[in-house]
N, CA, C and O atoms as a Tripos MOL2 file, in Angstrom:
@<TRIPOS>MOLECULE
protein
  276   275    69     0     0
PROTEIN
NO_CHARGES

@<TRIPOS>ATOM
      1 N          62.9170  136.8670  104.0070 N.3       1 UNK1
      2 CA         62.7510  135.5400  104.5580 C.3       1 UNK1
      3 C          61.2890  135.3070  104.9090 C.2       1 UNK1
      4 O          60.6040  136.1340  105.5120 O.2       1 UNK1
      5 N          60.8820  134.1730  104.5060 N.am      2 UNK2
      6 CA         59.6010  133.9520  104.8990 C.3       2 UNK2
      7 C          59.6510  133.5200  106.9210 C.2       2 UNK2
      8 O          60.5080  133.0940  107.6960 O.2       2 UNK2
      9 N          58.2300  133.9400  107.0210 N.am      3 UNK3
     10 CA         58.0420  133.3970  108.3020 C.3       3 UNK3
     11 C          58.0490  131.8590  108.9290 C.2       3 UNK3
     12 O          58.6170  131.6020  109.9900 O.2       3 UNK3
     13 N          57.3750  130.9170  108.1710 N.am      4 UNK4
     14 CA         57.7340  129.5350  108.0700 C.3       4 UNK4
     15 C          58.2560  128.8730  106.8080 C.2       4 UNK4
     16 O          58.1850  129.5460  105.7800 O.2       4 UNK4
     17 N          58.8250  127.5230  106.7270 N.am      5 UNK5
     18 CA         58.9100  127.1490  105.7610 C.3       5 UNK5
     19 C          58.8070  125.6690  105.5660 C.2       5 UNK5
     20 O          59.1480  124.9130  106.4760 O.2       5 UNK5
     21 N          58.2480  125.1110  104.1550 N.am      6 UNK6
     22 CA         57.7040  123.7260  104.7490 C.3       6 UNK6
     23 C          58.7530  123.0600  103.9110 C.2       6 UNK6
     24 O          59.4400  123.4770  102.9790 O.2       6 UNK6
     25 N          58.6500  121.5750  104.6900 N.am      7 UNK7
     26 CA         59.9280  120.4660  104.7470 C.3       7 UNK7
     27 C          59.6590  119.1930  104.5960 C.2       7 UNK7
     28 O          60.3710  118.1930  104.6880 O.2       7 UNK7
     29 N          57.7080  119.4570  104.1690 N.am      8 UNK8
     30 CA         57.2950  118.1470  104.7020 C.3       8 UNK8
     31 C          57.6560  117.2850  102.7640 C.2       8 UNK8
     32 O          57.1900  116.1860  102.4630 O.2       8 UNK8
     33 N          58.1270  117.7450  102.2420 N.am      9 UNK9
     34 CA         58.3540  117.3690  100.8060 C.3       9 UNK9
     35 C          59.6190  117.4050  100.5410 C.2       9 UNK9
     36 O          59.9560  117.1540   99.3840 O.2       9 UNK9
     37 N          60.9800  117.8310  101.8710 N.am     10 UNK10
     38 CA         62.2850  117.5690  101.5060 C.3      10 UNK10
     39 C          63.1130  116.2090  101.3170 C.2      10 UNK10
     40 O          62.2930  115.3050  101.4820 O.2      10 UNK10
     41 N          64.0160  115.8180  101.1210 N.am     11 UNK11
     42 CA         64.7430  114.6740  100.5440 C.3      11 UNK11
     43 C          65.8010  115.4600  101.3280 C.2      11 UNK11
     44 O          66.0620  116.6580  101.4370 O.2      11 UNK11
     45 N          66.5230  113.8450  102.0450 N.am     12 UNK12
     46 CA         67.6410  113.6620  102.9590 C.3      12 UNK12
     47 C          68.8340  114.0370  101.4800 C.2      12 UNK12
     48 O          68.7100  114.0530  100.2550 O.2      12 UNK12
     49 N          69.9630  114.2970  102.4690 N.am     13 UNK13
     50 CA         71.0310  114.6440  101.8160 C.3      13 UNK13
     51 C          71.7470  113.5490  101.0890 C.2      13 UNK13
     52 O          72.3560  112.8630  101.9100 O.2      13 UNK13
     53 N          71.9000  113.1380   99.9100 N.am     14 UNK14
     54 CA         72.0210  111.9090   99.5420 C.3      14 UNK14
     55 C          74.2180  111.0320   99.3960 C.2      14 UNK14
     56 O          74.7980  109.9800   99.1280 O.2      14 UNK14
     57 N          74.5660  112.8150   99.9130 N.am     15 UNK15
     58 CA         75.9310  112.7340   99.9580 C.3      15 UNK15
     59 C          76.3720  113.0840  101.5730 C.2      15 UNK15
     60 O          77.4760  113.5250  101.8920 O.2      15 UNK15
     61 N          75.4100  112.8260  102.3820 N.am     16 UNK16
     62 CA         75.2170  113.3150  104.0380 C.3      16 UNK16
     63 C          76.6830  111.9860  103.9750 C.2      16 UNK16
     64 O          77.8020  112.4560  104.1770 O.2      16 UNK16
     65 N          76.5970  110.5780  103.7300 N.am     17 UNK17
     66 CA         77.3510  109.4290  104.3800 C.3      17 UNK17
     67 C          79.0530  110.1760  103.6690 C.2      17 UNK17
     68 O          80.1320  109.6950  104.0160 O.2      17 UNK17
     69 N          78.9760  111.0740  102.9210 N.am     18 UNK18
     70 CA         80.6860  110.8950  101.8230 C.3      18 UNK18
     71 C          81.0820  112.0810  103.1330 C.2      18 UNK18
     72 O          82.2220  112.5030  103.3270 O.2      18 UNK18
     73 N          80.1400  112.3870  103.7530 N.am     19 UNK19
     74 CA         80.8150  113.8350  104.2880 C.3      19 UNK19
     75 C          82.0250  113.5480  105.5730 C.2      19 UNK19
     76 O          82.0230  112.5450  106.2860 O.2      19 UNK19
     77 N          82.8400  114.4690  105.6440 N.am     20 UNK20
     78 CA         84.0580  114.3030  106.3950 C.3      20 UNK20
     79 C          83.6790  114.5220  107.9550 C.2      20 UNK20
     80 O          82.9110  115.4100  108.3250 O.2      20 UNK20
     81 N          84.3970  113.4780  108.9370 N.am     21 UNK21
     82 CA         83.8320  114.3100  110.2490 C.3      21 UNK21
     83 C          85.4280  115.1510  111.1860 C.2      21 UNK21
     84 O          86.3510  114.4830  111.6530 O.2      21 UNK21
     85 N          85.4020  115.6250  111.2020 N.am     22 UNK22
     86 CA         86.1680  116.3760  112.3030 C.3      22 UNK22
     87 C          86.8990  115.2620  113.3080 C.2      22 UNK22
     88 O          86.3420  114.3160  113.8660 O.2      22 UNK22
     89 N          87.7890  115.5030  113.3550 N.am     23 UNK23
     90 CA         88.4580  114.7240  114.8380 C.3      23 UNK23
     91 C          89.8300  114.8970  115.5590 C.2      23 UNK23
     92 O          90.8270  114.9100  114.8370 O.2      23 UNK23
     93 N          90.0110  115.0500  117.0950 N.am     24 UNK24
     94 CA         91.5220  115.5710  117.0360 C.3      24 UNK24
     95 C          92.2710  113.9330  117.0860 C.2      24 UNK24
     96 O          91.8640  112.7900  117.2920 O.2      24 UNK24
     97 N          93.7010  114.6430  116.7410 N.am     25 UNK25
     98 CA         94.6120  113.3470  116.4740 C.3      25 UNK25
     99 C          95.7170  113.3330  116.7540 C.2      25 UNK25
    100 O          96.1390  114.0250  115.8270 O.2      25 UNK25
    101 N          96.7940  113.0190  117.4730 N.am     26 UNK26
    102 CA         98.1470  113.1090  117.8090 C.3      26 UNK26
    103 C          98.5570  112.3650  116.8400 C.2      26 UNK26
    104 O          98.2640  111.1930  116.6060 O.2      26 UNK26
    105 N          99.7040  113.5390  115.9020 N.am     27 UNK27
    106 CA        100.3840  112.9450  115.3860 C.3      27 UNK27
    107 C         101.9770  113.6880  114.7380 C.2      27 UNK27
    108 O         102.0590  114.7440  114.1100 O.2      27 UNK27
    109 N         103.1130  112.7690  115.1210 N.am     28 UNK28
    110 CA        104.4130  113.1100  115.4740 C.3      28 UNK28
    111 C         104.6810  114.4970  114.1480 C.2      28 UNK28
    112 O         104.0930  114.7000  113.0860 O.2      28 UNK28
    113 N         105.7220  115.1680  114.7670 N.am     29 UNK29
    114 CA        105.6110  116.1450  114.1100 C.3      29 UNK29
    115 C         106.6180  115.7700  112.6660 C.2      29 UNK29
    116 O         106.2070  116.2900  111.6290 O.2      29 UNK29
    117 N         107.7270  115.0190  112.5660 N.am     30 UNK30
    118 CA        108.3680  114.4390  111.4730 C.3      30 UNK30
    119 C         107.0780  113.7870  110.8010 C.2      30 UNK30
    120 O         107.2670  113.9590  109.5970 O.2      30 UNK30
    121 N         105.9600  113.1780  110.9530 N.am     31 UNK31
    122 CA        104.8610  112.7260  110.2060 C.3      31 UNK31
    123 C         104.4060  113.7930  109.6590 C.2      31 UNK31
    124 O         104.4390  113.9720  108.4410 O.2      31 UNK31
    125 N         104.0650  114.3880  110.2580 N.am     32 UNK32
    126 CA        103.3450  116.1370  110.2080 C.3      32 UNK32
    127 C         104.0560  116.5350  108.6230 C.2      32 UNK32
    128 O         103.5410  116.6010  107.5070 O.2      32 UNK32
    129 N         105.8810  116.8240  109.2440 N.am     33 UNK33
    130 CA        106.7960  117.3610  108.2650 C.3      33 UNK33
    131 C         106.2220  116.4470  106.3070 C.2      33 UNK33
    132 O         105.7990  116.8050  105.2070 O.2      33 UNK33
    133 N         106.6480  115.0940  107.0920 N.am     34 UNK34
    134 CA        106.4840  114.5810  105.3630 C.3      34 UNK34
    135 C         105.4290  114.8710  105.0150 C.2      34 UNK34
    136 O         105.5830  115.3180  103.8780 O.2      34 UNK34
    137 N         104.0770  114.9170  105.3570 N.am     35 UNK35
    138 CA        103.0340  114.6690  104.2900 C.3      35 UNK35
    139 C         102.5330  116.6350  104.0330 C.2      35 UNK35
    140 O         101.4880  116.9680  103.4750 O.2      35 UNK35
    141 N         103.5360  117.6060  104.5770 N.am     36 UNK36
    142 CA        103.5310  119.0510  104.5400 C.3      36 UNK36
    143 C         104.7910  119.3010  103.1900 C.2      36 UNK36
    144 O         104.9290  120.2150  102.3770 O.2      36 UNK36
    145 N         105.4300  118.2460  103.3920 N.am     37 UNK37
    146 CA        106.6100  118.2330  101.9070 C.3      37 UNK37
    147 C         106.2170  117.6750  101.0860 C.2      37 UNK37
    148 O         106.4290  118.2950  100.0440 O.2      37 UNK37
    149 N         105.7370  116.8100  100.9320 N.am     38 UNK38
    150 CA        104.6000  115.9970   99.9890 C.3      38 UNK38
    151 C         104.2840  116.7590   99.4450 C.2      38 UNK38
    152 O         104.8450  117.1240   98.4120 O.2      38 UNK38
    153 N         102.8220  117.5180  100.1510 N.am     39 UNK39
    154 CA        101.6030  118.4950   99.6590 C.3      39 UNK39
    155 C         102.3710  119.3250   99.2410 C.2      39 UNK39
    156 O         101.9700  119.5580   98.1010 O.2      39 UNK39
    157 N         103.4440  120.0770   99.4880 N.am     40 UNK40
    158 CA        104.0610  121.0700   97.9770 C.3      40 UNK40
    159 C         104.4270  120.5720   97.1640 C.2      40 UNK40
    160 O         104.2890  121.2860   96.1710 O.2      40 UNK40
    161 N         105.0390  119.3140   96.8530 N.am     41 UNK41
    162 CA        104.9720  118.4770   95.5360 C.3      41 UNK41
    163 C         104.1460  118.5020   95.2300 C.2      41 UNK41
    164 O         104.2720  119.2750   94.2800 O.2      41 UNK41
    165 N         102.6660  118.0850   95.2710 N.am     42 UNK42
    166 CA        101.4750  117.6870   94.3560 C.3      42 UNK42
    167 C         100.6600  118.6070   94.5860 C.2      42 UNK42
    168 O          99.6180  118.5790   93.9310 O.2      42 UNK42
    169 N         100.8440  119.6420   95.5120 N.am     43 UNK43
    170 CA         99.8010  120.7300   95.4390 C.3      43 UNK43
    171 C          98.4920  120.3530   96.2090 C.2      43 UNK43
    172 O          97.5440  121.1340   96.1400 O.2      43 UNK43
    173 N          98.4350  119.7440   96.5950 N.am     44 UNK44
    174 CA         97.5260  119.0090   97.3740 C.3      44 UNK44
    175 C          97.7100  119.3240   98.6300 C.2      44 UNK44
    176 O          98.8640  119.2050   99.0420 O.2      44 UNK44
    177 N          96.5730  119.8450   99.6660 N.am     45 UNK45
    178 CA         96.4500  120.3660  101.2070 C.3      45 UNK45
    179 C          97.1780  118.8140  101.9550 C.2      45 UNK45
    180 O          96.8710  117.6570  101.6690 O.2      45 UNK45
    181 N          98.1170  119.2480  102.8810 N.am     46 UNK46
    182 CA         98.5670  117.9340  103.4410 C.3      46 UNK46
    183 C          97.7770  117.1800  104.3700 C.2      46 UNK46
    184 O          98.2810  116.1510  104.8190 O.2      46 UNK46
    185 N          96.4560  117.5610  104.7890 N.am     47 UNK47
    186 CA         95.4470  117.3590  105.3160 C.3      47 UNK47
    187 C          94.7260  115.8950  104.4530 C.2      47 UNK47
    188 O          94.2940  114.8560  104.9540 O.2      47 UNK47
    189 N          94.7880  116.2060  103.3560 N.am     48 UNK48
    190 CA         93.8680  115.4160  102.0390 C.3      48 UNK48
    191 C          94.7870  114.3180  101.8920 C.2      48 UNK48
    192 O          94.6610  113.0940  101.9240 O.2      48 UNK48
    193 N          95.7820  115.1400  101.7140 N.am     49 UNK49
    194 CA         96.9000  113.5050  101.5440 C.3      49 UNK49
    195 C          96.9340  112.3790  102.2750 C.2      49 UNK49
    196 O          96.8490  111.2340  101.8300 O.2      49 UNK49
    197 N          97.1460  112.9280  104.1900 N.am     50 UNK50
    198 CA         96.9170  111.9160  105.2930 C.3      50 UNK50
    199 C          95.6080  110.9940  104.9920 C.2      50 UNK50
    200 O          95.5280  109.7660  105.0120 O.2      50 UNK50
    201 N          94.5660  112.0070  104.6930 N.am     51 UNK51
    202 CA         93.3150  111.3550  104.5530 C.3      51 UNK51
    203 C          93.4120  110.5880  103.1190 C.2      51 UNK51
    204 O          92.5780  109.6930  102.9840 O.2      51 UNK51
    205 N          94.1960  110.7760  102.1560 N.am     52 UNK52
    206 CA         93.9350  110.1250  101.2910 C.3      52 UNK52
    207 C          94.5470  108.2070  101.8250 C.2      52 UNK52
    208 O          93.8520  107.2000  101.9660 O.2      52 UNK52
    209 N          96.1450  108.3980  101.9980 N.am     53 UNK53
    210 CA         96.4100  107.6530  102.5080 C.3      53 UNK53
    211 C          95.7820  106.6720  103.5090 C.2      53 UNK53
    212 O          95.7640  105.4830  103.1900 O.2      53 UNK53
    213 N          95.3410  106.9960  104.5190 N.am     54 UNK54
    214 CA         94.4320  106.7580  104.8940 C.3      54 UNK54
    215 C          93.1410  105.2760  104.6860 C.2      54 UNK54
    216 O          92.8610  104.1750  105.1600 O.2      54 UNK54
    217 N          92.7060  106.2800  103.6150 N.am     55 UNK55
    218 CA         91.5330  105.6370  102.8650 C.3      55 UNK55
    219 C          92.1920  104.6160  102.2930 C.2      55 UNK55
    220 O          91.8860  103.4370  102.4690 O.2      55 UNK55
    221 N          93.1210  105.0110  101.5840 N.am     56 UNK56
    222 CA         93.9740  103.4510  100.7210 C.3      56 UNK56
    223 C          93.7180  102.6200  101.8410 C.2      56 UNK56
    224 O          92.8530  101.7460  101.7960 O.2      56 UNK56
    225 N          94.5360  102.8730  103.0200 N.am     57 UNK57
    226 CA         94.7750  101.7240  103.6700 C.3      57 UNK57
    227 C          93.8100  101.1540  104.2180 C.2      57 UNK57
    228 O          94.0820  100.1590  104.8900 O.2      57 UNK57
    229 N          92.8400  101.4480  104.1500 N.am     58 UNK58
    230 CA         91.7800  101.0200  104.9730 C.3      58 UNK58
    231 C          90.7310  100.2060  103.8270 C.2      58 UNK58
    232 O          89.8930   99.3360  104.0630 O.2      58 UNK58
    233 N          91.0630  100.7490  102.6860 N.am     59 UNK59
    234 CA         90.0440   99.9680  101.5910 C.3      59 UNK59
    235 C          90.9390   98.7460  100.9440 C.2      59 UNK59
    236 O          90.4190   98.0900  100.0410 O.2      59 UNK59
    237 N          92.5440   98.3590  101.4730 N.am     60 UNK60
    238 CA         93.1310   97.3830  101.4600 C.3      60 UNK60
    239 C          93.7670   96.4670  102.3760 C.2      60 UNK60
    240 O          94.6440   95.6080  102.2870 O.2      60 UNK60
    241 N          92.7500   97.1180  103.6320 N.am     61 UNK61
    242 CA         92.6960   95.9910  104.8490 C.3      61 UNK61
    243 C          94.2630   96.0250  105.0800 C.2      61 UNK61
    244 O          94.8550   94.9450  105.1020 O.2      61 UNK61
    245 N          94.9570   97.1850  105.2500 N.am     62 UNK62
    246 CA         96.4970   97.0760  105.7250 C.3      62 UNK62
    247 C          96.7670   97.1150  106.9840 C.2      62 UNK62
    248 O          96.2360   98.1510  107.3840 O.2      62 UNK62
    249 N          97.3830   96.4930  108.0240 N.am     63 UNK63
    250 CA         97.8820   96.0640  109.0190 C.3      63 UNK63
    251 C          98.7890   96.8890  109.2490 C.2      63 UNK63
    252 O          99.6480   97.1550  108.4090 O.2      63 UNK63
    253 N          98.7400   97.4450  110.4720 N.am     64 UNK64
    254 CA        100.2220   98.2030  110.9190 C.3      64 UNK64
    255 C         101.1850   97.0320  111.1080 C.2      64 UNK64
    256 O         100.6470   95.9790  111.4500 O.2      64 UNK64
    257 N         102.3350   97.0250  110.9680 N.am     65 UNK65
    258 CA        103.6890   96.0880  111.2780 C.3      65 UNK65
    259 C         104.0750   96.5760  113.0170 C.2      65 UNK65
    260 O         105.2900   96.6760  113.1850 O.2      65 UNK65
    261 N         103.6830   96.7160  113.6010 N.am     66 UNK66
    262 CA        104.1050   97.2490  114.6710 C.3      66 UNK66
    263 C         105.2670   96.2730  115.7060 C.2      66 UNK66
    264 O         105.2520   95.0650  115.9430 O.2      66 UNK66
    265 N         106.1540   97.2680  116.1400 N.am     67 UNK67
    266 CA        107.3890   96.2380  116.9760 C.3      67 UNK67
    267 C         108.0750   97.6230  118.2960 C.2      67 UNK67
    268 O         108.8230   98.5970  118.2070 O.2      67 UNK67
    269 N         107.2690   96.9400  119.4400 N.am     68 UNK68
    270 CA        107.7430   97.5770  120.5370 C.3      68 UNK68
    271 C         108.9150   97.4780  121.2010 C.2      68 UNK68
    272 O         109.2160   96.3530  121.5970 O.2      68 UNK68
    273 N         109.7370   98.4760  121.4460 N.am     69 UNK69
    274 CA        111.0580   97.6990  121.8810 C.3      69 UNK69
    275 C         110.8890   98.0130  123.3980 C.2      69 UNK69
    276 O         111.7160   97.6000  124.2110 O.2      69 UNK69
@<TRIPOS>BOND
     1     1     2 1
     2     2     3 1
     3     3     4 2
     4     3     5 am
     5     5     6 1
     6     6     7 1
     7     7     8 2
     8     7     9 am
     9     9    10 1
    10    10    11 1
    11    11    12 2
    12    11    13 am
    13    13    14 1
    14    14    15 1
    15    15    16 2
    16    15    17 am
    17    17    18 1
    18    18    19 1
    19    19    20 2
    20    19    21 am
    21    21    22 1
    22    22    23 1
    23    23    24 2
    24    23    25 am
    25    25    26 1
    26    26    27 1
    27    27    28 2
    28    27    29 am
    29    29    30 1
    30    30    31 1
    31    31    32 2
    32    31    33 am
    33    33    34 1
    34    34    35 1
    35    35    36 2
    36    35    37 am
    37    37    38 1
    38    38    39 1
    39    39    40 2
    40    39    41 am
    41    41    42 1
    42    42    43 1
    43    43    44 2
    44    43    45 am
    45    45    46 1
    46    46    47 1
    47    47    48 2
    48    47    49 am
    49    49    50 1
    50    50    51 1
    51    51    52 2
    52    51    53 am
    53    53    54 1
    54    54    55 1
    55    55    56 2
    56    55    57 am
    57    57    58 1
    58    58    59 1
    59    59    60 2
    60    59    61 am
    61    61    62 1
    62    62    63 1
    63    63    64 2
    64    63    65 am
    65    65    66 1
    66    66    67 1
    67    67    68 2
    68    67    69 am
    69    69    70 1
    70    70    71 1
    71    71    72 2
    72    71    73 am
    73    73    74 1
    74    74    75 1
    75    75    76 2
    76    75    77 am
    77    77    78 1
    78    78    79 1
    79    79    80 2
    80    79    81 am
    81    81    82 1
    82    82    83 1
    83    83    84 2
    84    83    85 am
    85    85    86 1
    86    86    87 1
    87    87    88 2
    88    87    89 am
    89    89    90 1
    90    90    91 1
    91    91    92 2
    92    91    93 am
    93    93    94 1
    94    94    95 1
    95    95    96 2
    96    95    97 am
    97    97    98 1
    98    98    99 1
    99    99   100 2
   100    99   101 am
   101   101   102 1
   102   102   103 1
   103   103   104 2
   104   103   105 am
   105   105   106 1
   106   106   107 1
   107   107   108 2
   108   107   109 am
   109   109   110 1
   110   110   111 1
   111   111   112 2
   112   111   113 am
   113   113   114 1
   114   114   115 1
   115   115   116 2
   116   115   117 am
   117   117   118 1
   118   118   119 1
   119   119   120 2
   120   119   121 am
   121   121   122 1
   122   122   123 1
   123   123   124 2
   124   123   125 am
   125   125   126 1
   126   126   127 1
   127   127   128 2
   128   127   129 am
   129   129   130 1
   130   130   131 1
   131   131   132 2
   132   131   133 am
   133   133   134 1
   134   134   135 1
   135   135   136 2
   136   135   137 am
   137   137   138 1
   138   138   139 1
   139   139   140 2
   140   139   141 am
   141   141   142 1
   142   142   143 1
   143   143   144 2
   144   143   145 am
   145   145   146 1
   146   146   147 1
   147   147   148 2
   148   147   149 am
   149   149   150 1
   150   150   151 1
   151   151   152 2
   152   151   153 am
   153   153   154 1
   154   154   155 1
   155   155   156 2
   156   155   157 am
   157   157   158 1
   158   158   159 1
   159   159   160 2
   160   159   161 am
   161   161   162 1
   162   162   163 1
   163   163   164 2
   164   163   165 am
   165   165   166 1
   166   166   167 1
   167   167   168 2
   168   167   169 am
   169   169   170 1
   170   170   171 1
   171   171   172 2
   172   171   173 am
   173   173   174 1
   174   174   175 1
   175   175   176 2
   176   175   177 am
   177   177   178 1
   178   178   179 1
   179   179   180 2
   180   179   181 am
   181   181   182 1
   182   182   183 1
   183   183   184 2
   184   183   185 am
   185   185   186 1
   186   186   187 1
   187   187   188 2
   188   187   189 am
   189   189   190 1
   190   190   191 1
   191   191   192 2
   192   191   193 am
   193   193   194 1
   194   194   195 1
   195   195   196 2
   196   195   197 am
   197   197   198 1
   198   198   199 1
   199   199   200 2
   200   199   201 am
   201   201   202 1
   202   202   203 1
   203   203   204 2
   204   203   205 am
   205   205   206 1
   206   206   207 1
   207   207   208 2
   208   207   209 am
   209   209   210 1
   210   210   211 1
   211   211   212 2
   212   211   213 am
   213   213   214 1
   214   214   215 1
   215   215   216 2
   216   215   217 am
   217   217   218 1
   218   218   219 1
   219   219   220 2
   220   219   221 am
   221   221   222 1
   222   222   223 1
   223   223   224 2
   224   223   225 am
   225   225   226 1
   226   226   227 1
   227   227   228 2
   228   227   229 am
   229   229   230 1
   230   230   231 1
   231   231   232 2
   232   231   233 am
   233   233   234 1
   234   234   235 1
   235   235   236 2
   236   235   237 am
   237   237   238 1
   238   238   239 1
   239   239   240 2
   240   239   241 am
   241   241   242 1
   242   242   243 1
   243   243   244 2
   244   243   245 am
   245   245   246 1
   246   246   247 1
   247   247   248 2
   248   247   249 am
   249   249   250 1
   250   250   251 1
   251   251   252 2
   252   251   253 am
   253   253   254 1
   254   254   255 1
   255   255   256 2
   256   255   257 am
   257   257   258 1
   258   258   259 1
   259   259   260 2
   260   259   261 am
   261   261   262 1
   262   262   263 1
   263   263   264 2
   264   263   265 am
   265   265   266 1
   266   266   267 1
   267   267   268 2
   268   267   269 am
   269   269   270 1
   270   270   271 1
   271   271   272 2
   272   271   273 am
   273   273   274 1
   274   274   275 1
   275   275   276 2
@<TRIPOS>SUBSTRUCTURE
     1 UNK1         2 RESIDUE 1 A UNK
     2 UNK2         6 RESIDUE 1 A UNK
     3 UNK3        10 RESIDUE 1 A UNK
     4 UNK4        14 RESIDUE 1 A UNK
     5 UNK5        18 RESIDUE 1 A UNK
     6 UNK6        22 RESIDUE 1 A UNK
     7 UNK7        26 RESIDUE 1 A UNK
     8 UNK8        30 RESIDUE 1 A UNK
     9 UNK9        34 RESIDUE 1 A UNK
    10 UNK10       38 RESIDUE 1 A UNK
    11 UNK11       42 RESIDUE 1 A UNK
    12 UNK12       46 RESIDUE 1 A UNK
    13 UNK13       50 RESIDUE 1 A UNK
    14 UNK14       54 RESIDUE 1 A UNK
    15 UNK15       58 RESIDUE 1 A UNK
    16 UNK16       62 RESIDUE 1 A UNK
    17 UNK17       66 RESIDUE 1 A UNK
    18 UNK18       70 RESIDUE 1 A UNK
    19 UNK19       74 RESIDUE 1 A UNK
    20 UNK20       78 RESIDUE 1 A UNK
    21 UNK21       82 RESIDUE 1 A UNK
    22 UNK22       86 RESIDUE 1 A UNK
    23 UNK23       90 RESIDUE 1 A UNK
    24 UNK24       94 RESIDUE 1 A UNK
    25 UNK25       98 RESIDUE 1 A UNK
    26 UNK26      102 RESIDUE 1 A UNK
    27 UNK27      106 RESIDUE 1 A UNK
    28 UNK28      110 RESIDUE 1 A UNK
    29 UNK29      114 RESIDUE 1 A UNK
    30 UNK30      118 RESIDUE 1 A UNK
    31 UNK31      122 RESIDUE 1 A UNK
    32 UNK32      126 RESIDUE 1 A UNK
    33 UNK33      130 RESIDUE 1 A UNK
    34 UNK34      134 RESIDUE 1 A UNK
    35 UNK35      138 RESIDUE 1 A UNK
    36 UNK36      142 RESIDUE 1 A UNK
    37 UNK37      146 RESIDUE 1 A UNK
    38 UNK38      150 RESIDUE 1 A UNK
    39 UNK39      154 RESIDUE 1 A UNK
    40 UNK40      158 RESIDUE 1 A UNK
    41 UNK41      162 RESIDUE 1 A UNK
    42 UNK42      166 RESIDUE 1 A UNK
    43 UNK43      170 RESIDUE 1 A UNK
    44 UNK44      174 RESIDUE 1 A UNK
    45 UNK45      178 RESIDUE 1 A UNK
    46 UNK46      182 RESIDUE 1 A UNK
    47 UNK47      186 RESIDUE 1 A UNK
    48 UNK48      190 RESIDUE 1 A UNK
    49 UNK49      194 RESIDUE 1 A UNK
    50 UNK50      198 RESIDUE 1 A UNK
    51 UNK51      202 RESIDUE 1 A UNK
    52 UNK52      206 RESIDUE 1 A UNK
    53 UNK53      210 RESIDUE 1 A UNK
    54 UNK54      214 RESIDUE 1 A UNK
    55 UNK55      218 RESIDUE 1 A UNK
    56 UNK56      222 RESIDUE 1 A UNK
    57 UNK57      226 RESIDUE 1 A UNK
    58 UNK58      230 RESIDUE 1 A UNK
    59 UNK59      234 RESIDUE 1 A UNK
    60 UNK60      238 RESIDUE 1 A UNK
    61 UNK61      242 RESIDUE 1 A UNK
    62 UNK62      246 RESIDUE 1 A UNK
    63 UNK63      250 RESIDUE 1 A UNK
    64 UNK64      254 RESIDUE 1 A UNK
    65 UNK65      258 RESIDUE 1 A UNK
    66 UNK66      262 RESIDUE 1 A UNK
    67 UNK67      266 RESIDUE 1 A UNK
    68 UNK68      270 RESIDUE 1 A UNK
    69 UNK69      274 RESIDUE 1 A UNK
Protein backbone atom coordinates (compact mmCIF):
# COMPACT_ATOMS: atom_id res chain seq x y z
CA UNK A 1 0.00 0.00 0.00
CA UNK A 2 1.22 3.24 -0.77
CA UNK A 3 1.55 5.90 1.90
CA UNK A 4 -0.76 8.54 0.24
CA UNK A 5 -2.91 8.46 -2.55
CA UNK A 6 -4.17 11.12 -4.91
CA UNK A 7 -7.97 11.79 -5.72
CA UNK A 8 -7.57 15.02 -7.03
CA UNK A 9 -8.36 13.37 -10.72
CA UNK A 10 -11.21 10.92 -9.36
CA UNK A 11 -14.81 10.84 -10.89
CA UNK A 12 -17.93 10.50 -8.56
CA UNK A 13 -19.62 7.20 -8.70
CA UNK A 14 -21.87 7.49 -11.62
CA UNK A 15 -24.26 4.53 -10.30
CA UNK A 16 -23.88 6.14 -6.46
CA UNK A 17 -28.08 7.41 -7.20
CA UNK A 18 -29.22 3.30 -8.48
CA UNK A 19 -27.68 2.22 -5.13
CA UNK A 20 -30.03 0.57 -2.50
CA UNK A 21 -30.36 2.15 1.01
CA UNK A 22 -30.97 0.03 4.02
CA UNK A 23 -34.09 0.55 6.13
CA UNK A 24 -36.07 -1.19 8.95
CA UNK A 25 -39.74 -1.98 8.14
CA UNK A 26 -42.68 -3.65 9.85
CA UNK A 27 -44.11 -5.92 7.93
CA UNK A 28 -46.98 -8.64 8.73
CA UNK A 29 -45.66 -11.93 8.77
CA UNK A 30 -48.48 -13.61 6.18
CA UNK A 31 -46.88 -10.66 3.83
CA UNK A 32 -43.49 -11.89 4.81
CA UNK A 33 -44.96 -15.69 4.03
CA UNK A 34 -46.20 -14.75 0.31
CA UNK A 35 -43.47 -12.94 -1.20
CA UNK A 36 -40.95 -16.04 0.69
CA UNK A 37 -43.42 -18.51 -1.52
CA UNK A 38 -43.18 -16.44 -4.42
CA UNK A 39 -39.27 -16.23 -4.31
CA UNK A 40 -39.15 -20.16 -4.52
CA UNK A 41 -41.22 -19.98 -7.55
CA UNK A 42 -39.02 -17.60 -9.49
CA UNK A 43 -35.91 -18.09 -7.67
CA UNK A 44 -35.63 -14.74 -6.89
CA UNK A 45 -34.44 -13.49 -3.05
CA UNK A 46 -37.90 -12.45 -1.53
CA UNK A 47 -36.23 -9.33 -0.53
CA UNK A 48 -35.94 -8.24 -4.49
CA UNK A 49 -39.37 -9.17 -5.14
CA UNK A 50 -40.93 -6.74 -2.27
CA UNK A 51 -38.56 -4.28 -3.74
CA UNK A 52 -39.41 -5.10 -7.08
CA UNK A 53 -43.03 -4.66 -6.45
CA UNK A 54 -42.48 -1.88 -4.90
CA UNK A 55 -40.83 0.00 -7.64
CA UNK A 56 -43.80 -0.98 -10.00
CA UNK A 57 -45.92 0.73 -7.79
CA UNK A 58 -44.36 3.65 -7.33
CA UNK A 59 -43.34 4.21 -11.10
CA UNK A 60 -47.31 3.82 -11.65
CA UNK A 61 -48.36 6.29 -9.11
CA UNK A 62 -50.54 3.40 -7.30
CA UNK A 63 -52.67 4.39 -4.41
CA UNK A 64 -53.21 2.16 -1.51
CA UNK A 65 -57.22 1.40 -1.38
CA UNK A 66 -57.19 1.63 2.22
CA UNK A 67 -60.58 1.00 4.51
CA UNK A 68 -60.42 1.22 8.32
CA UNK A 69 -62.95 -0.54 10.14
Amino acid sequence: MRKEYDFSKSVKNPYAKQLKKQITIRIDEKTIEYFRELAEKTGMPYQSLMNSYLTDCARRHVEPQLQWS
